[in-house]
C-alpha positions as a LaTeX table, in Angstrom:
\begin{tabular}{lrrr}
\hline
Residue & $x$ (\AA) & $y$ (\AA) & $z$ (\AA) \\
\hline
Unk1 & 17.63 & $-25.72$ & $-0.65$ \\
Unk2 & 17.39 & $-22.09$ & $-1.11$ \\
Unk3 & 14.45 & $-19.67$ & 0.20 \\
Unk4 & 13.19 & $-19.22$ & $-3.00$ \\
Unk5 & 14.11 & $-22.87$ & $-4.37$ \\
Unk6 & 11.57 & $-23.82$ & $-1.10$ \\
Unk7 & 8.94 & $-21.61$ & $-2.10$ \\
Unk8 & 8.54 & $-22.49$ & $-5.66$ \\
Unk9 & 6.81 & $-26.08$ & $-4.17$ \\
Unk10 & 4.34 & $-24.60$ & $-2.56$ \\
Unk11 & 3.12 & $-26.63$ & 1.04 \\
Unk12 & $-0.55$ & $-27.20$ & 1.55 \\
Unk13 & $-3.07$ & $-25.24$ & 3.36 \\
Unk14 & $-5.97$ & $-26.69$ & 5.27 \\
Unk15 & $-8.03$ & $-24.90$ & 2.62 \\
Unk16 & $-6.93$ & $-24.18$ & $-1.07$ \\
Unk17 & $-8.51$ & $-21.52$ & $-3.07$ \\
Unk18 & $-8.03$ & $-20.16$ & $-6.28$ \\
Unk19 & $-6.80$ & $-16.47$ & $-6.01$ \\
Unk20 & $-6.62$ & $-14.07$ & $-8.70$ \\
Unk21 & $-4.10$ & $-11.09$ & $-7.97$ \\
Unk22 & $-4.78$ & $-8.19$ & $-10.03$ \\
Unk23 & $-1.88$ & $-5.94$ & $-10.28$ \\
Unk24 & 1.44 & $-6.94$ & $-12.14$ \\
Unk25 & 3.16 & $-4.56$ & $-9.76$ \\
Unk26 & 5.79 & $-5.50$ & $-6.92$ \\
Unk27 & 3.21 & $-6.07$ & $-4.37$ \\
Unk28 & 0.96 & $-7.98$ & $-6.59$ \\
Unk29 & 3.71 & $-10.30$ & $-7.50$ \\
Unk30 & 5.21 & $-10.92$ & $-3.67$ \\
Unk31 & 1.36 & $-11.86$ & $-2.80$ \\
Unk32 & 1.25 & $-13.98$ & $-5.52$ \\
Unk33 & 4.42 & $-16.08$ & $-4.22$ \\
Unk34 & 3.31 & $-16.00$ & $-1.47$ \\
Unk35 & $-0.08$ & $-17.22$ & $-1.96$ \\
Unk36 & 1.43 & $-19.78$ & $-3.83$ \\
Unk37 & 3.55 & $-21.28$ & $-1.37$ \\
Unk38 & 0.74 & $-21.99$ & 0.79 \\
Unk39 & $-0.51$ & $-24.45$ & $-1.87$ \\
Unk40 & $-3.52$ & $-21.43$ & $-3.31$ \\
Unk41 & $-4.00$ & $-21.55$ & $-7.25$ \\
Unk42 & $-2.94$ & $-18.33$ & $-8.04$ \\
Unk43 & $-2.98$ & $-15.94$ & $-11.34$ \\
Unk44 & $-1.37$ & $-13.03$ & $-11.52$ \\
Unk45 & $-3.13$ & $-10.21$ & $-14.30$ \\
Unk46 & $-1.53$ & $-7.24$ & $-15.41$ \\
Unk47 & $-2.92$ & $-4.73$ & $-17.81$ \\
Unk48 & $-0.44$ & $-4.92$ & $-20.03$ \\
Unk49 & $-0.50$ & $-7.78$ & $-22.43$ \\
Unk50 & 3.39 & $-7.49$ & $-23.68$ \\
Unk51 & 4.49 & $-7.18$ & $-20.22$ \\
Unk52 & 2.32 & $-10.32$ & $-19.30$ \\
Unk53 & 3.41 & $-12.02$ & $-21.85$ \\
Unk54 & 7.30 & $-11.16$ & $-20.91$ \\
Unk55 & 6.48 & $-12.14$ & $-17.27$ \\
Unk56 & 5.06 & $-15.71$ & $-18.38$ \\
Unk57 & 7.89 & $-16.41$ & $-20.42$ \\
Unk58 & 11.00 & $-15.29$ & $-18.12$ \\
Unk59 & 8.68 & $-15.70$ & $-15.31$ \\
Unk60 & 10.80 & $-12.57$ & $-13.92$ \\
Unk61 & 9.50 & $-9.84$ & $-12.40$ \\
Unk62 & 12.02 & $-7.64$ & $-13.54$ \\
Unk63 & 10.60 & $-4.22$ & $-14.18$ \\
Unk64 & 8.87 & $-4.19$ & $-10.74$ \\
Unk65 & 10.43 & $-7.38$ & $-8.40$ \\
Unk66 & 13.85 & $-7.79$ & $-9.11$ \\
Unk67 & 15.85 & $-11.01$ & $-8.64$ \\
Unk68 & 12.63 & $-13.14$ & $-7.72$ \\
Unk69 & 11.64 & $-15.91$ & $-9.92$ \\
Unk70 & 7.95 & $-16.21$ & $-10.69$ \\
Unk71 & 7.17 & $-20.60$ & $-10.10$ \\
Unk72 & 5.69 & $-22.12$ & $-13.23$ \\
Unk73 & 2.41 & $-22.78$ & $-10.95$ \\
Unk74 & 1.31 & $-19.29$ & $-11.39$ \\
Unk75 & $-0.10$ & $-18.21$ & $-13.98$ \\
Unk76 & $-0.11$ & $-15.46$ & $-15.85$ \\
Unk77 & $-2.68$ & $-13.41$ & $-18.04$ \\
Unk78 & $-3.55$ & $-9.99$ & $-19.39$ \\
Unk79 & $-7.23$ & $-11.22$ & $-19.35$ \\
Unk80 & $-9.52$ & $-10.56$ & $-16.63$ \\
Unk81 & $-11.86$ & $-12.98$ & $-17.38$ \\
Unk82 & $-9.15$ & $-15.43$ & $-17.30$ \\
Unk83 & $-8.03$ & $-14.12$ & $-13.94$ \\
Unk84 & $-11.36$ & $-14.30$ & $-12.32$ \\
Unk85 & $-12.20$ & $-17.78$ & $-13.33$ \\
Unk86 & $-13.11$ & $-20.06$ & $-10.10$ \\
Unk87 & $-11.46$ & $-17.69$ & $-8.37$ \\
Unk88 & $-12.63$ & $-17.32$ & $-4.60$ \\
Unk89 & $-10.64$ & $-14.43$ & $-3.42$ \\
Unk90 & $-9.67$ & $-11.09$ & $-5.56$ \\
Unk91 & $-6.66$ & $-9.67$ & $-4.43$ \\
Unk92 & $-6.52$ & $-5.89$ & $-5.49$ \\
Unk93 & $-2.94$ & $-4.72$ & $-5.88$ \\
Unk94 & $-4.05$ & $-1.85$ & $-8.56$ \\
Unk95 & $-2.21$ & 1.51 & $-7.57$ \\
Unk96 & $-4.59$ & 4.16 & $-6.31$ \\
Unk97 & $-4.94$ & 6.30 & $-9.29$ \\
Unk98 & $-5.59$ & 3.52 & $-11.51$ \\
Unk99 & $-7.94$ & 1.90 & $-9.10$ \\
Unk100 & $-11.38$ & 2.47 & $-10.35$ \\
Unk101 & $-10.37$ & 2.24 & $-14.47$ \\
Unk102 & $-10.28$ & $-1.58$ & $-13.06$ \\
Unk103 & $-12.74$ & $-2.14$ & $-10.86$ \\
Unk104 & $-15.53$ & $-0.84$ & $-13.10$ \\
Unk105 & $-14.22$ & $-3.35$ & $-15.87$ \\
Unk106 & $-15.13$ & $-5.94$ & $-12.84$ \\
Unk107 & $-18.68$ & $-4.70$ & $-12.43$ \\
Unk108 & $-20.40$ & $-7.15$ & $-14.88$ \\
Unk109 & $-19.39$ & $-10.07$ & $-13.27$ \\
Unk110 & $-20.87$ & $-11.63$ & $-10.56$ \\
Unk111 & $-18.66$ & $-11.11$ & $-7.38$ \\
Unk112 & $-21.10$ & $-11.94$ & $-4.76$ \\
Unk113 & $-19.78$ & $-15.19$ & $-3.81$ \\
Unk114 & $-16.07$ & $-14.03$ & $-4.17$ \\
Unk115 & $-14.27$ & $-11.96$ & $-1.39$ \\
Unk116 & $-12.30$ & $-8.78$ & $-2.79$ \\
Unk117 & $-9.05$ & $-7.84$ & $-0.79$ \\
Unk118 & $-7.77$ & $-4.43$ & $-1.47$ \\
Unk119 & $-4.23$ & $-4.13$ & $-0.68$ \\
Unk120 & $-3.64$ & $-0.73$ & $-2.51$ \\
Unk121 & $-2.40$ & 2.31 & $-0.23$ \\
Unk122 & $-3.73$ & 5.82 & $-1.54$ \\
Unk123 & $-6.85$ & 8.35 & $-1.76$ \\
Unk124 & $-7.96$ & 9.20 & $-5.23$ \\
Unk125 & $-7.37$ & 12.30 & $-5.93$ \\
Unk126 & $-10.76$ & 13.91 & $-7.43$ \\
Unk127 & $-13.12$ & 11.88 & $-5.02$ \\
Unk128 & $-10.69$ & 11.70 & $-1.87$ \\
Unk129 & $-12.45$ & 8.42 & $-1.20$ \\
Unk130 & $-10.44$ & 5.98 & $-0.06$ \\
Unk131 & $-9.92$ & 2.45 & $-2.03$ \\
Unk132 & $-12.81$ & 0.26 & $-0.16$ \\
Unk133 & $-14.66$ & 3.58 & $-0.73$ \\
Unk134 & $-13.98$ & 3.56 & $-4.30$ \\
Unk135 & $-14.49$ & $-0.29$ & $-4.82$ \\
Unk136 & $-17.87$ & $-0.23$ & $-3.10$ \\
Unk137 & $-19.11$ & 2.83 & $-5.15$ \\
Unk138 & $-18.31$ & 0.65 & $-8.36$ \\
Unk139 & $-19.12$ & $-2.63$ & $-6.84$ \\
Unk140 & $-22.14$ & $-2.04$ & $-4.31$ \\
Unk141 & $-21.93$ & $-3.91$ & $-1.14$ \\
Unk142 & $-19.22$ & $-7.13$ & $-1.85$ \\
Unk143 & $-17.51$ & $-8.75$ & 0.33 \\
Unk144 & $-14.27$ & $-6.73$ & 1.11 \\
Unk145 & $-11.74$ & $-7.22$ & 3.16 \\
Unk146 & $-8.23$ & $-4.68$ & 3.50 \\
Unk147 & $-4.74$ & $-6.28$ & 3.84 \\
Unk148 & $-2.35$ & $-3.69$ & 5.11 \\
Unk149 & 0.91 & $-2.96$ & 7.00 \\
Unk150 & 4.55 & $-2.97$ & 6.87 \\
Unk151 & 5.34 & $-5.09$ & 3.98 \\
Unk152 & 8.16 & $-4.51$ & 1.95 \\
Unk153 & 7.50 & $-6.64$ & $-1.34$ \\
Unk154 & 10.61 & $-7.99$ & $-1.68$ \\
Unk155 & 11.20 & $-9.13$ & 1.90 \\
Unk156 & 8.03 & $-10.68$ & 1.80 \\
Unk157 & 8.14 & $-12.12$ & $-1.58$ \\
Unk158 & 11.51 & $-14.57$ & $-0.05$ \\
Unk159 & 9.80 & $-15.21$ & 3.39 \\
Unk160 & 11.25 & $-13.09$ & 5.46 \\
Unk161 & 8.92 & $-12.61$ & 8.46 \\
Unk162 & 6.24 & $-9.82$ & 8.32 \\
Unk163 & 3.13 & $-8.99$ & 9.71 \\
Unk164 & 0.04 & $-7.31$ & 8.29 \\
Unk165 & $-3.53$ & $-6.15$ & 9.70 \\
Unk166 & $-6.81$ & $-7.93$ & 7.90 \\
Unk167 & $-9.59$ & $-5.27$ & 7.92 \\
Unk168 & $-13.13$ & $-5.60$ & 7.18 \\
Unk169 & $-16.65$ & $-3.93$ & 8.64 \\
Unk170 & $-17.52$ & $-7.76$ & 8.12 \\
Unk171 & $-15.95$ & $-9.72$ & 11.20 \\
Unk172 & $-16.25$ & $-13.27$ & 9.06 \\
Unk173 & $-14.44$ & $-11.88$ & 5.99 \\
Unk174 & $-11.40$ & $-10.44$ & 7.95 \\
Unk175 & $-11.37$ & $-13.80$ & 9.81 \\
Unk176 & $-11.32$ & $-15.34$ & 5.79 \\
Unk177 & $-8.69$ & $-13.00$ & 4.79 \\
Unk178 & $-6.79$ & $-13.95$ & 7.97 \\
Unk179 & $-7.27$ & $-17.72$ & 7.47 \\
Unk180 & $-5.71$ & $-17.28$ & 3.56 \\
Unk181 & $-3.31$ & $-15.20$ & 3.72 \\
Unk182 & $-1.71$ & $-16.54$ & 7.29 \\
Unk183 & 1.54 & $-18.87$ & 7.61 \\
Unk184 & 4.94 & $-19.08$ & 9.74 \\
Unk185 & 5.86 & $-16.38$ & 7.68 \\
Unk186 & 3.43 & $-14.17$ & 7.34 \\
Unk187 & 1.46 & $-13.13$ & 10.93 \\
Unk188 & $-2.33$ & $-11.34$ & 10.22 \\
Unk189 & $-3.97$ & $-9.52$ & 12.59 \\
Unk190 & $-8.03$ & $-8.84$ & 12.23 \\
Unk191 & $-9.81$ & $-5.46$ & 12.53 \\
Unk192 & $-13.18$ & $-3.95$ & 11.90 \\
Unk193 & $-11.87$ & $-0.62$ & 11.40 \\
Unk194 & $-11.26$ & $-0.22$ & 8.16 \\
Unk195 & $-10.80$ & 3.43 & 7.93 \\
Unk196 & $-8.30$ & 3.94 & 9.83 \\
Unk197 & $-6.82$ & 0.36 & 8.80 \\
Unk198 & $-6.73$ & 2.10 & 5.20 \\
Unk199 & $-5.79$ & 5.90 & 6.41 \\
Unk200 & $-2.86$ & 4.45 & 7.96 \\
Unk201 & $-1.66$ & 2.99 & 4.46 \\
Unk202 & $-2.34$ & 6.24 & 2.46 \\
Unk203 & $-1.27$ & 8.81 & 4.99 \\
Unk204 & 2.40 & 7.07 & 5.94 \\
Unk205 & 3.47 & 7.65 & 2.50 \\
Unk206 & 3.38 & 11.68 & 2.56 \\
Unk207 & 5.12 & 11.33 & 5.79 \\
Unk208 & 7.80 & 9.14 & 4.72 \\
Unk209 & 8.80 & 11.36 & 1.93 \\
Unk210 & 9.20 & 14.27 & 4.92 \\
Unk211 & 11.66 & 11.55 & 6.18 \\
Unk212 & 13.58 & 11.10 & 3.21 \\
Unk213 & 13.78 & 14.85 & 2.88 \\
Unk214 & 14.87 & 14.95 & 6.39 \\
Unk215 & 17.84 & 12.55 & 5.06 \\
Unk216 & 18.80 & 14.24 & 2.06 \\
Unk217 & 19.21 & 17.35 & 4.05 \\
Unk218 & 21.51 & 15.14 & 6.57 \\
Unk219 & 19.06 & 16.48 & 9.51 \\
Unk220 & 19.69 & 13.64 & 11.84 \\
Unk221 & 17.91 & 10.86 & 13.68 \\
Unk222 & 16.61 & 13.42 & 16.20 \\
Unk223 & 14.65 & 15.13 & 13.11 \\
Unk224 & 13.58 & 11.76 & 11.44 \\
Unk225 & 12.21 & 10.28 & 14.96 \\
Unk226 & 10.40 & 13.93 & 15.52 \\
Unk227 & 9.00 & 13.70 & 12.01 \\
Unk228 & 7.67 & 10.48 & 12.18 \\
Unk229 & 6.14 & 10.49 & 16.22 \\
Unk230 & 3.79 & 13.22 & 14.52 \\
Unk231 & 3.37 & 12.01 & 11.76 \\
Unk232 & 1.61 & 9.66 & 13.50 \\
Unk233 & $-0.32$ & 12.58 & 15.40 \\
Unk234 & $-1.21$ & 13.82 & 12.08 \\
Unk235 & $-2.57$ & 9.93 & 10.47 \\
Unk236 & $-4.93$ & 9.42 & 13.91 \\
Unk237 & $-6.31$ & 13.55 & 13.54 \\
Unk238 & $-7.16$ & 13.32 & 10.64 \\
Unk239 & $-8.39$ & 9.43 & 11.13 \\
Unk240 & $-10.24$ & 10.51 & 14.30 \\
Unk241 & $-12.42$ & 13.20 & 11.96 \\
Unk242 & $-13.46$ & 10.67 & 9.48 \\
Unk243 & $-14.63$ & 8.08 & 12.30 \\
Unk244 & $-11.35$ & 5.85 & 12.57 \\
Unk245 & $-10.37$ & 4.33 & 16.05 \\
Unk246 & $-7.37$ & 6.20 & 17.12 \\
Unk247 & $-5.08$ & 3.32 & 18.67 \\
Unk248 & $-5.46$ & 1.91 & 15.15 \\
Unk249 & $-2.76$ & 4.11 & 13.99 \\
Unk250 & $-0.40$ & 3.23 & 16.46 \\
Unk251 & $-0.67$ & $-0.31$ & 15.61 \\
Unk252 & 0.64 & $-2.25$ & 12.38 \\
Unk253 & $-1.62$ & $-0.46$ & 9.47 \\
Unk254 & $-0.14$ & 2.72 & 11.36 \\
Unk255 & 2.81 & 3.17 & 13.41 \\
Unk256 & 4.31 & $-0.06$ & 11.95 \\
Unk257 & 3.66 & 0.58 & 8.26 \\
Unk258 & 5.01 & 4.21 & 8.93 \\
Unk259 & 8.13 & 2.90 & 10.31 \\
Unk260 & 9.13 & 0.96 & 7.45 \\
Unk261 & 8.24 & 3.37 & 4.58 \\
Unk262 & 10.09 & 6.25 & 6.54 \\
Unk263 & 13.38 & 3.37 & 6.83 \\
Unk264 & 13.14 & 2.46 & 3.38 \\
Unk265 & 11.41 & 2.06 & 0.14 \\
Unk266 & 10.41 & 4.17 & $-2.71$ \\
Unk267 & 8.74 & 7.05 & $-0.55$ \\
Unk268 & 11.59 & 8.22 & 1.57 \\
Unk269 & 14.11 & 7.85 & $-1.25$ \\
Unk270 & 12.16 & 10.34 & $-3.44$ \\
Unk271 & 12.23 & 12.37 & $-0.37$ \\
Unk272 & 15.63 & 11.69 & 0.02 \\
Unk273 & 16.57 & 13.12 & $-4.06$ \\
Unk274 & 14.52 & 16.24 & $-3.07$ \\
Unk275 & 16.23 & 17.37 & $-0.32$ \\
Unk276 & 19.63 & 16.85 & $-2.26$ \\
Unk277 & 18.11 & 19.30 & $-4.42$ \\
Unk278 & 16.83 & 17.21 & $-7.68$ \\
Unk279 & 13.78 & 18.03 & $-9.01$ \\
Unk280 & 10.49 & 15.83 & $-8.63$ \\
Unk281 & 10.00 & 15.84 & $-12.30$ \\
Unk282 & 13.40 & 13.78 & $-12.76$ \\
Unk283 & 13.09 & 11.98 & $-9.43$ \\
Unk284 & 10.00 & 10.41 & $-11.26$ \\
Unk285 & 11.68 & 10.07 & $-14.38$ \\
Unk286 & 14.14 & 7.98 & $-12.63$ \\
Unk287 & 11.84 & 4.75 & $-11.84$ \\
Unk288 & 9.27 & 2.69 & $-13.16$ \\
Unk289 & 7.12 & 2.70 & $-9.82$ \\
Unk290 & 4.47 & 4.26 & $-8.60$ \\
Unk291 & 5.41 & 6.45 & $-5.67$ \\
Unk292 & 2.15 & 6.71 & $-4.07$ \\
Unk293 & 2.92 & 9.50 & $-1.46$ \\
Unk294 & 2.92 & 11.85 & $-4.25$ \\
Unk295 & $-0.61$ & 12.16 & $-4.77$ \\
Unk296 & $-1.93$ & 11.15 & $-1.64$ \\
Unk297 & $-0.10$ & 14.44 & $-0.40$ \\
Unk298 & $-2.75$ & 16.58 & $-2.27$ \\
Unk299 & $-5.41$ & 14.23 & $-1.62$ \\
Unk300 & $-5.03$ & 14.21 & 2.19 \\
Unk301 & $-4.42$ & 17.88 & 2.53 \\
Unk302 & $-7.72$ & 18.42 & 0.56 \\
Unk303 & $-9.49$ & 15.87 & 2.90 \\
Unk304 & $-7.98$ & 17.68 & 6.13 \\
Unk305 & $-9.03$ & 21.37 & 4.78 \\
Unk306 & $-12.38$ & 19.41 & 3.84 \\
Unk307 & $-13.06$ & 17.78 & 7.63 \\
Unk308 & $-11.36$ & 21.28 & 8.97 \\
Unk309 & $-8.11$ & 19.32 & 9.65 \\
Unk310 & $-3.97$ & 20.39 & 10.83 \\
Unk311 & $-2.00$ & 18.49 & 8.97 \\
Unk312 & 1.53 & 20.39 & 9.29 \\
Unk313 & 4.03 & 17.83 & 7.78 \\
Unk314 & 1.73 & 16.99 & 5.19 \\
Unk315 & 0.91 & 20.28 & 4.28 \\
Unk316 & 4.45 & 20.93 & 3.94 \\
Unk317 & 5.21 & 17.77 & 1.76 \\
Unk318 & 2.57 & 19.01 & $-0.70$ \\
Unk319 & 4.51 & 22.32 & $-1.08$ \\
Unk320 & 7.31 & 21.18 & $-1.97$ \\
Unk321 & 5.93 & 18.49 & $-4.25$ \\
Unk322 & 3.52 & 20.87 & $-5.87$ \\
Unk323 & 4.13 & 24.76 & $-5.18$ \\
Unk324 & 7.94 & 24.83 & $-5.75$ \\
Unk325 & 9.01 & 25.40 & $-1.64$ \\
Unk326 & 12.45 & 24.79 & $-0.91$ \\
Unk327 & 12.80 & 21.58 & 1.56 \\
Unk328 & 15.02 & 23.96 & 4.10 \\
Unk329 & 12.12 & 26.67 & 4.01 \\
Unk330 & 9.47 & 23.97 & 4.36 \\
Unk331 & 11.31 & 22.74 & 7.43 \\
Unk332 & 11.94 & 26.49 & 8.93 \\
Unk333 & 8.03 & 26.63 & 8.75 \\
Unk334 & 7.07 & 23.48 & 10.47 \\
Unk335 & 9.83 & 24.19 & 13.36 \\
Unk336 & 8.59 & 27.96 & 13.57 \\
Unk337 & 4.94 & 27.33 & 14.00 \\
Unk338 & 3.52 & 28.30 & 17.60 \\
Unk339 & 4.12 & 27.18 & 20.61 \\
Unk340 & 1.34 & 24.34 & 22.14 \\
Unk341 & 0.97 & 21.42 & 24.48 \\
Unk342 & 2.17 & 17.98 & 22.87 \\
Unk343 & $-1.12$ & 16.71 & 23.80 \\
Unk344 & $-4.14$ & 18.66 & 22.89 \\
\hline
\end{tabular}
């Protein structure tokens, strides 16, 4: 039997819940297979009725997901109230932008005996709050939990082994996230810093699309590994000025999640087009996704000039996106800056 022959009979948990996933995207539908195949009753809503609609009768992801089939077992709906019904957990797979348009059509219900889990990676752009930040200034104080890490949605959404970071200022609910969300597959860690759990998410995107420019300008591996090792410098400053543990971001949320986005996915091939010379305005054209490291390069260069921040490779990422730098002169900057200590 095949991987995803297997995971379309989904095995039981010690507990089953039912899970509404709202977000029709990639990541949204991978944690909605995966839910599935531990046995959780699981909807999948998108905001798009025709699309949800298309999705319930191919029960193919293709826009978003690719070559995974969607079991019969979950279902799916364009309605929230639909999605919501029963439901015990709330998994939040909105991208960042779009975040709050949702969540305030969530504020009538009741949602104090249901546990939210954001797994969207971003900073919204005219707030610069992050998305528990965002949630909870809609919400009030629910029960929230983060889910983040390296996870590419495709690798996860056959089984192929991953591990992510549960994060919540409430020890219980990471432990519940943990406890849900947990199989052979699928290893979760618990943490009760959330803002750097989050940061880590956001801030690896802007980086990765340094990598990816760093590859389309054939730099090497000896650029790429410099890029990303601060990188990660730059994710625990800034993470250390808004009150975030610093080893955080050399764990999974961090170091891990950074590593994958700057190896592959939708980040680092934008990068990649720009430093081949295409423009972003046709990079973007090009795909259906959301590239989230395009806005979370403004927002997190706002939020470092805010907190009175360096953020070099950042900063230069948002030039090129945004104020029309070359990628070579961007790179002549960051390698001409002054001379310093590594550590400081």
């Amino acid at each position: 039997m095949s991987i995803l022959a297997a995971r379309a009979h989904p095995r039981k948990t010690a507990r089953v819940i039912t899970c509404a996933v709202l977000g029709d995207g990639g990541w949204g539908t991978a944690l909605s297979l995966h839910l599935f195949s531990l046995g959780h009753r699981v909807t999948l809503w998108s905001a798009f009725p025709d699309y949800a609609k298309q999705l319930a009768r191919t029960r193919r992801n293709a826009r978003y997901l690719p070559g995974v089939a969607i079991p019969r077992g979950v279902r799916v709906t364009a309605s929230l109230d639909e999605a919501l019904e029963k439901a015990s957990a709330v998994v939040v797979a909105v991208p960042s932008q779009h975040l709050r348009s949702v969540i305030k059509r969530l504020a009538p219900m009741d949602l104090s005996k249901r546990v939210l889990v954001s797994v969207a990676k971003g900073i919204e752009h005219h707030s610069l709050q992050r998305m528990s930040e965002v949630i909870h200034d809609e919400l009030g104080r629910v029960p929230l939990g983060v889910l983040s890490g390296p996870s590419i949605a495709a690798e996860v959404a056959r089984g192929k082994p991953a591990s992510l970071v549960a994060a919540s200022r409430e020890e219980q609910v990471a432990r519940q996230v943990q406890q849900w969300f947990m199989n052979k597959q699928l290893r979760i860690y618990t943490s009760q810093d959330v803002i750097g759990v989050e940061l880590g998410g956001a801030l690896k995107n802007p980086i990765a699309i340094a990598a990816g420019v760093s590859d389309g300008l054939s730099l090497g591996a000896n650029a790429k590994a410099a890029l990303m090792t601060r990188g990660v410098v730059e994710m625990a400053r800034l993470g250390r000025a808004l009150g975030a543990k610093p080893e955080t971001f050399w764990g999974l949320s961090g170091l891990g999640d950074l590593v994958t986005t700057c190896l592959s996915g939708r980040n680092r091939w934008l990068g990649e087009q720009l430093g081949r010379g295409k423009r972003l305005r046709s990079v973007l054209a090009a795909t259906p996704m959301v590239i989230e490291g395009v806005e979370t390069a403004r927002s997190a260069l706002a939020l470092a000039r805010r907190h009175h921040v360096e953020l070099p490779i950042i900063e230069q990422v948002e030039a090129v996106l945004f104020r029309g730098r070359g990628p070579k002169r961007a790179l002549e900057l960051l390698m001409q800056r002054e001379r310093k200590a590594e550590f400081v």
